[in-house]
C-alpha positions in Angstrom: 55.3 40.7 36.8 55.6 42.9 33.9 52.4 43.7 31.6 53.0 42.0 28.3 52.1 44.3 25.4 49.4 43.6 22.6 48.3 46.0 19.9 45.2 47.0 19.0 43.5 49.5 17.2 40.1 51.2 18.8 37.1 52.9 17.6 35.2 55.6 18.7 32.2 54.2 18.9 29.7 52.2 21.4 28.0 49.1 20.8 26.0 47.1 23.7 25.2 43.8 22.7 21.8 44.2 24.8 21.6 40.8 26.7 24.6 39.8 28.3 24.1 38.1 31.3 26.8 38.8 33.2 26.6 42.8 32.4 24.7 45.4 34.6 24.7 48.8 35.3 28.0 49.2 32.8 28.7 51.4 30.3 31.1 52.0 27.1 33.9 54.7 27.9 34.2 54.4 23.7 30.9 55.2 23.7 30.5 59.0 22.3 29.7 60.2 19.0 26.6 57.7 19.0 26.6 55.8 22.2 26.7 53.0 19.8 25.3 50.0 21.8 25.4 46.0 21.1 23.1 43.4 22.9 26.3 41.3 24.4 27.9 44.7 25.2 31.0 42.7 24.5 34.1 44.8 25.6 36.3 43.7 22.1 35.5 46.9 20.9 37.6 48.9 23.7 34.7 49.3 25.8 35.3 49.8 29.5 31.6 49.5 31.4 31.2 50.1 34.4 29.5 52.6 36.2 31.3 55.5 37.6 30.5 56.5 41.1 29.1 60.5 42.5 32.1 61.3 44.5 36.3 61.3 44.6 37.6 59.5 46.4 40.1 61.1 48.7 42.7 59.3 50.6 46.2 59.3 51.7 49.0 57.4 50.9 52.9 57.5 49.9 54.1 54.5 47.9 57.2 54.0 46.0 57.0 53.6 42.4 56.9 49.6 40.5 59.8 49.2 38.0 58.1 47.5 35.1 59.4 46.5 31.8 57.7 47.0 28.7 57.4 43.9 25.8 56.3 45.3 22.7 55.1 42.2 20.5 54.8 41.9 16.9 51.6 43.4 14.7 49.5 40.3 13.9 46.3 39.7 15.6 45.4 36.8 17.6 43.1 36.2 20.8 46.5 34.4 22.3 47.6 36.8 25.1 50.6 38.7 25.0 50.1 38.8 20.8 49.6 41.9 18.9 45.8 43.3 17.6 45.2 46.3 16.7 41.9 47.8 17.0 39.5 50.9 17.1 37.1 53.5 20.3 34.3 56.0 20.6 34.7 59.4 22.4 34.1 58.8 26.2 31.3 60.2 28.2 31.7 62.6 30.1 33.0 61.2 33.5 30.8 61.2 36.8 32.9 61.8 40.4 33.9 58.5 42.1 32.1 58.2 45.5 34.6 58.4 48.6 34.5 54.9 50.2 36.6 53.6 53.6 37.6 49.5 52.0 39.0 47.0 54.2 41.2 45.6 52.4 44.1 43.1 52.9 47.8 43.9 53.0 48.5 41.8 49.6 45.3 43.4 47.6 46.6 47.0 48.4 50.0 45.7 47.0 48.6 44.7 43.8 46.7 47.1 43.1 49.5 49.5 44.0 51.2 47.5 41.8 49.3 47.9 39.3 48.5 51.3 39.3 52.5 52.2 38.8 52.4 49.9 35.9 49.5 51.6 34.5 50.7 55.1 35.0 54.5 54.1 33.9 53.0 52.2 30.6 51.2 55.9 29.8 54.3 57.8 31.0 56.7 55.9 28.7 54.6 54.7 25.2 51.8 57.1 24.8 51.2 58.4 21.3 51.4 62.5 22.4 54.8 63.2 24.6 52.9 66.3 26.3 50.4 63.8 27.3 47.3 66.0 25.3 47.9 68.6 27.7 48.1 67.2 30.9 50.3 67.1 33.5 51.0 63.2 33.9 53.0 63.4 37.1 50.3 65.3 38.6 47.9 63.1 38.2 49.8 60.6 39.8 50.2 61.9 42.6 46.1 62.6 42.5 45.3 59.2 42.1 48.0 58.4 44.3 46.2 59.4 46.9 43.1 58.0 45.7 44.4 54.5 46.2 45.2 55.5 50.1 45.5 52.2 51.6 43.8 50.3 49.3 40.0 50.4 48.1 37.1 47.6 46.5 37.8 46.5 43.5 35.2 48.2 41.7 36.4 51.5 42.8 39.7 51.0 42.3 39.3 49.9 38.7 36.8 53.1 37.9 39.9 55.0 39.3 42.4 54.1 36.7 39.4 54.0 33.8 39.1 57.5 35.1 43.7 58.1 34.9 43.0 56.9 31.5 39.8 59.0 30.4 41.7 61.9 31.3 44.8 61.5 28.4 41.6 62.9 26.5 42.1 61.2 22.8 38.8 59.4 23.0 40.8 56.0 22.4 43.2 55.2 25.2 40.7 53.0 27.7 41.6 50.8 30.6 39.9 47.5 31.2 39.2 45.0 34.6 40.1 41.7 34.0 36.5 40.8 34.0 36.0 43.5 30.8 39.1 41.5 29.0 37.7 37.7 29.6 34.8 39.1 27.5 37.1 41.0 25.1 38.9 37.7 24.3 35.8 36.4 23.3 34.7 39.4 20.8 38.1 38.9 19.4 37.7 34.9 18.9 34.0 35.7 17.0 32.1 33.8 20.0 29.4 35.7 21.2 27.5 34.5 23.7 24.4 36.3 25.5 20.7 36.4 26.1 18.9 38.8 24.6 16.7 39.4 21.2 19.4 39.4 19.1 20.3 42.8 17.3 22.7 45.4 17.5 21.5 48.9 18.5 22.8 52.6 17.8 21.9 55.6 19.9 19.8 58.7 18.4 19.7 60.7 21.1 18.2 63.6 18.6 15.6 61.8 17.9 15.5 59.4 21.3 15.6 56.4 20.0 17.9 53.7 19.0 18.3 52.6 15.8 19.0 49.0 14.8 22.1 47.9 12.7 21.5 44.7 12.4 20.0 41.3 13.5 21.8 38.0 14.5 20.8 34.9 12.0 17.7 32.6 14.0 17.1 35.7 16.5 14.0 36.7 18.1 14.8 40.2 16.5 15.2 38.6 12.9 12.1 36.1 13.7 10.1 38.8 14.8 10.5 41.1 11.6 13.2 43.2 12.6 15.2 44.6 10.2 18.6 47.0 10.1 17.3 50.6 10.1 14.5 50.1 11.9 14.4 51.8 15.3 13.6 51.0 19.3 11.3 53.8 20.5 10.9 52.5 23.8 11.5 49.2 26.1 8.4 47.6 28.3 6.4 50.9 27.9 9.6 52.9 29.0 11.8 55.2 26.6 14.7 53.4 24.9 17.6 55.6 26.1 17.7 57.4 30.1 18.5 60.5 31.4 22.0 60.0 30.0 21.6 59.2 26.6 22.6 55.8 27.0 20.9 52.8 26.1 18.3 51.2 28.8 20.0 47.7 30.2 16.2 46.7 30.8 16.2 44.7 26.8 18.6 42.1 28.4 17.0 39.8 30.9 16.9 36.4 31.8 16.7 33.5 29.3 13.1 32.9 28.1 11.4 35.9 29.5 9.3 38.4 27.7 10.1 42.1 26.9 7.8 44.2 24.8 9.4 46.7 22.2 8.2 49.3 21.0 9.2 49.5 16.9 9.3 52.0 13.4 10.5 50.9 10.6 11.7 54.0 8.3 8.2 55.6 6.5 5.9 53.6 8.9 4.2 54.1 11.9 5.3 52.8 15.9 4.6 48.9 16.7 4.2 46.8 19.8 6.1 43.9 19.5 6.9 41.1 22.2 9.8 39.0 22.3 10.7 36.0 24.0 14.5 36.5 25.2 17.1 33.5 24.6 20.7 32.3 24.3 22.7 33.6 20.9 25.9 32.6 20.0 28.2 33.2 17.2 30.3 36.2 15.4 28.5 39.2 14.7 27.3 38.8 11.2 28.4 40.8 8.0 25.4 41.3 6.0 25.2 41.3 2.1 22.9 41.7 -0.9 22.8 41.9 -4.3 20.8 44.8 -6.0 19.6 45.0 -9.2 19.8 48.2 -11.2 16.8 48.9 -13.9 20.0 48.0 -16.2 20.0 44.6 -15.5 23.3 45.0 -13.4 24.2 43.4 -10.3 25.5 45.4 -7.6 26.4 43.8 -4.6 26.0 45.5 -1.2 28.0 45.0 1.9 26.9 46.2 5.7 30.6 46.1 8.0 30.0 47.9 11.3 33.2 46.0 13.4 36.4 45.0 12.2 36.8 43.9 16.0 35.1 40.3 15.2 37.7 37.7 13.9 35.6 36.3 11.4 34.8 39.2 10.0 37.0 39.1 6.9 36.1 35.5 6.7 32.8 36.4 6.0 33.7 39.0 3.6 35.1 36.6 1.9 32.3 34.5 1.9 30.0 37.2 0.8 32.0 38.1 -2.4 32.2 34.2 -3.3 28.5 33.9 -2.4 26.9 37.6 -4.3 29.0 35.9 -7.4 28.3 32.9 -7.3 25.1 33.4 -9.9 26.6 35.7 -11.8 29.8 37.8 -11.8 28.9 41.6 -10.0 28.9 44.8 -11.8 29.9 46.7 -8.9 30.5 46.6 -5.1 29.2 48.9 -2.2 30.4 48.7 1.0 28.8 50.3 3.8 31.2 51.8 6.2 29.0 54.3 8.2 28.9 52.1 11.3 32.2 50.4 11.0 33.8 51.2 14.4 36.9 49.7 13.8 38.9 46.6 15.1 41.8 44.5 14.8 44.4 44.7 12.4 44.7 41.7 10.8 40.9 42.0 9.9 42.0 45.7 8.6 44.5 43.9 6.5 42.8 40.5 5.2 39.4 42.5 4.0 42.0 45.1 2.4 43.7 42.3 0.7 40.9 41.3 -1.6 40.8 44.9 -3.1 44.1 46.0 -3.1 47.9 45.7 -2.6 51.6 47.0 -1.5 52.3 49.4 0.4 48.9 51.2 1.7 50.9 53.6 4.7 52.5 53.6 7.5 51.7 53.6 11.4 54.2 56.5 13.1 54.8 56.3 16.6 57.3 58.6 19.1 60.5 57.0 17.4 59.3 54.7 15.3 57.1 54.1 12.0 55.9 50.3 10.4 54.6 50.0 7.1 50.8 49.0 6.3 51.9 46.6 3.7 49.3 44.3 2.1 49.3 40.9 0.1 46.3 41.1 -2.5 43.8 38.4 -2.5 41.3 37.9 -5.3 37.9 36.6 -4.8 35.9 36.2 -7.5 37.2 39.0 -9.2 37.3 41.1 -6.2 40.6 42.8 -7.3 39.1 44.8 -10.5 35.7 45.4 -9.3 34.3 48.8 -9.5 34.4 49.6 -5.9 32.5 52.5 -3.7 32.6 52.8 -0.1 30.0 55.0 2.0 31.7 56.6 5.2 29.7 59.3 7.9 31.2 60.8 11.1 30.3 57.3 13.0 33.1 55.6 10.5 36.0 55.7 13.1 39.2 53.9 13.6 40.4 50.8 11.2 36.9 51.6 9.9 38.1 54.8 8.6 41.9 53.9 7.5 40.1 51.0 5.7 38.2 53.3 3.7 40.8 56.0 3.3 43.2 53.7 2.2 41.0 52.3 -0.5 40.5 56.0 -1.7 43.6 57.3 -1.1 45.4 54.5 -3.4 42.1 55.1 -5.6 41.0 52.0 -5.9 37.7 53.1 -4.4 35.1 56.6 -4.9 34.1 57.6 -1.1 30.4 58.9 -0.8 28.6 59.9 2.4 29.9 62.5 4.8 33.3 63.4 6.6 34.1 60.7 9.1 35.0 60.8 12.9 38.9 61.9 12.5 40.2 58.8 15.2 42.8 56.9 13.3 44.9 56.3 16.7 46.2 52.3 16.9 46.0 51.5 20.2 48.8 48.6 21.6 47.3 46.9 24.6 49.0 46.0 27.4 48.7 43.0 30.1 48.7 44.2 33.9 49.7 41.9 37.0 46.2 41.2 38.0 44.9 40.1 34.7 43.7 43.7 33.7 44.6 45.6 30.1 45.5 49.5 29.1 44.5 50.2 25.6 47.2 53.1 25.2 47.5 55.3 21.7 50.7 54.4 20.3 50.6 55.2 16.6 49.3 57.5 14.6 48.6 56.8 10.3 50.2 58.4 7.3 48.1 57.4 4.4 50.8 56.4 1.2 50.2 58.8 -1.8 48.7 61.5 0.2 51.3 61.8 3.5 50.4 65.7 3.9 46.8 64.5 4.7 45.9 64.7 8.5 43.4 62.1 9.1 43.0 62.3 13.1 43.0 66.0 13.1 40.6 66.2 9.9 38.7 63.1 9.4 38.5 61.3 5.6 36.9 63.8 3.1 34.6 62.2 0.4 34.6 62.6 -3.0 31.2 63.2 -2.8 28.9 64.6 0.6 25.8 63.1 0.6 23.4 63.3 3.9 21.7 60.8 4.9 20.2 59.7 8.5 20.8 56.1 8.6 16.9 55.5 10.6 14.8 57.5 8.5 15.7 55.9 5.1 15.5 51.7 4.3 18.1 50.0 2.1 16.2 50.7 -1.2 15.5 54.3 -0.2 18.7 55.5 1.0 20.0 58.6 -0.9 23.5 57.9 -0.2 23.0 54.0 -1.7 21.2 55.4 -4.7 23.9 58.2 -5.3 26.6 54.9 -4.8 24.5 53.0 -7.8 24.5 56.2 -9.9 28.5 56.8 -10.0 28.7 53.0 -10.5 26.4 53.2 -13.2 25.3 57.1 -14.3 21.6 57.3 -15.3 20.9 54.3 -13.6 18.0 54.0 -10.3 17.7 51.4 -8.1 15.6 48.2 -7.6 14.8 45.8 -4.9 
């Protein structure tokens, strides 16, 4: 059975939807510059969890190699399988020894998963991005984990062995998912979350060890309780919010209608003790907005995107735009980019669409380049809005070629700080057994600037502005105010 090929373009960045029932003891493999975490810990965002054991495992085996064949499919996104979507990672963690094991397994498992480990290793060996494979020696490490697989080994070992063939191409994209990890990617990708938890999605600060929140699901215990984006998790029933690692706790999801005490800051205030009562939330993750009035009178409307991964995501740009003008027509636009991770495509493309147009770049592969060509959409005017976009090092992926594109064809002013330098696309591909390789396959040429290197450099504002996103709320922000003064010189900023 050969894997059938789907794009997709990953971030570098982690997000653990804290709550998912089904999910323990797993970590994000995109999970680096901020260990980004989301309560559903949904793996539509490229991230591979799972726990990676102490030890190698050494074993013997010689086994012939699988012939597979390749189908590259076209670029538009879709939860269908088989169909292209291109999405966005985080750097990986550092990787932890797997712990030699003696499995008993059955004649037919060790087939498949010798079978799938060829297809795997053949996939990388033919379609990856870098033809010196960033360094490694690819053969070698076949015949490493080779020898890994001996005779066959559980399934949870055997699928941290390939996360780990993967890990090792180095370009803090490329991941490798069990079929279990892409059941629940196909659900990120559709917009249907579903998981128990409090409702918010969290951000590592490892500096400062805490977690910060980005933002709240609609109806949550988080939003009921008084939660708000930029506050911060100091600590989980009494115990600090992120372990020995860095990573955040798994002890905020739980069972449905159980308690769990958090302990709270909001940006300028003191800690809190707050209890919430964990239960079921479904839906996309939202895409908040507001409008904010300068001491002008002018209406500014603000928009908060930290995935392009969810499938409604453009959707509810959309709706945003129609909704912040509904009143009145905006003065300006500010869209907050400094958590956008990345994610598919045709949510790249659609949210592009309602500020821009033509011919934005191209995607280069080994032999191969495809135009970023866009259709522009206006919504309420979206098309001549005076437009700024706020972009930091945890703006990765589609998040970044969104907003380099947008400044690149200078349709927008970029303010914040130089982002990740991660504009890989990744195509996905489909395994015998049901499991998926994100592999880097293209690389992105921006349109009027071509000499710019965005993956070895990152995007450049036009103007650097620090600010750390849990110290400051929306109104205090120095990068938000510094937005509203290009937009509107001499002017502050009120609630």
């Amino acid at each position: 059975m050969s894997p059938k090929l789907r794009a997709l373009f990953i971030v570098p960045v982690i997000i653990i939807l804290f709550g998912f029932t089904a999910l323990a003891q797993e970590w994000n493999p995109f999970a680096s510059l901020d260990g980004r975490s989301h309560e559903a810990h949904p793996p539509s965002y490229g991230m591979v969890r799972r726990e990676i054991a102490d030890q190698p495992v050494i074993l013997e085996a010689e086994t012939p190699a699988v012939e597979i064949t390749v189908t590259v499919t076209a670029t538009a996104v879709s939860t269908g399988k088989g169909v292209a979507a291109d999405f966005t990672p985080t750097p990986l963690p550092e990787l932890i020894e797997t712990t030699p094991v003696t499995p008993t397994v059955s004649p037919e498992v060790y087939a498949l998963q010798l079978k799938v480990f060829e297809e795997l290793w053949e996939t990388v060996r033919e379609n990856y991005l870098y033809t010196d494979y960033n360094g490694i020696d690819w053969q070698a490490t076949h015949n490493e984990y080779l020898q890994k697989l001996g005779s066959g080994l559980s399934d949870d070992v055997f699928y941290t062995a390939l996360q780990e063939m993967v890990y090792l191409l180095g370009d803090d994209h490329s991941v490798y998912l069990s079929p279990q990890d892409v059941a629940e990617e196909e659900a990120q990708f559709s917009g249907n979350q579903n998981f128990v938890g409090v409702g918010f999605l969290l951000s590592p600060v490892p500096e400062r060890q805490r977690a910060t929140v980005l933002l709240t699901f609609p109806g949550s215990p988080a939003e009921e309780g008084g939660i708000s984006s930029r506050d911060s998790v100091l600590a989980v029933d009494g115990q600090p919010v992120l372990d020995e690692n860095d990573r955040i706790r798994n002890i905020i999801r739980g069972p449905e209608g159980t308690p769990v005490m958090l302990t709270i800051q909001t940006p300028g205030g003191e800690p809190r003790d707050l209890t919430l009562v964990r239960r079921r939330i479904t839906g996309p993750i939202p895409v908040p907005y507001k409008v904010i009035t300068g001491p002008g009178g002018q209406r500014v409307g603000y928009i908060l995107l930290v995935t392009l991964a969810d499938g409604t995501a453009d959707d509810q740009v959309q709706a945003a735009l129609e909704a912040m003008n509904a009143e009145a027509h905006l003065d300006g636009l500010i869209i907050d980019n400094r958590q956008n991770e990345g994610g598919t495509d045709t949510v790249l493309r659609g949210i592009l669409a309602y500020f821009t147009g033509g011919q934005l770049g191209s995607f280069t592969s080994r032999a191969a380049e495809r135009p970023l060509h866009v259709w522009p959409e206006d919504v309420s005017g979206s098309q001549d809005l005076p437009l700024v976009v706020l972009v930091g090092p945890n703006t990765v992926s589609y998040g970044e070629v969104m907003s380099g594109v947008l400044q690149d064809s200078g349709r927008a002013y970029l303010i914040g700080e130089t982002t990740d330098g991660n504009v890989e696309t990744l195509l996905g591909y489909n395994f015998s057994d049901g499991s998926r390789a994100w592999i880097a396959h293209d690389s992105f040429r921006p349109q009027f600037h071509p000499e710019q290197d965005w993956e070895k450099n990152g995007i450049q504002p036009d103007l650097i502005v620090t600010a750390n996103w849990d110290e400051f709320t929306l109104e205090t922000d120095p990068v938000i105010l510094a937005a509203t003064e290009h937009l509107f010189p001499g002017a502050g900023l009120e609630k």
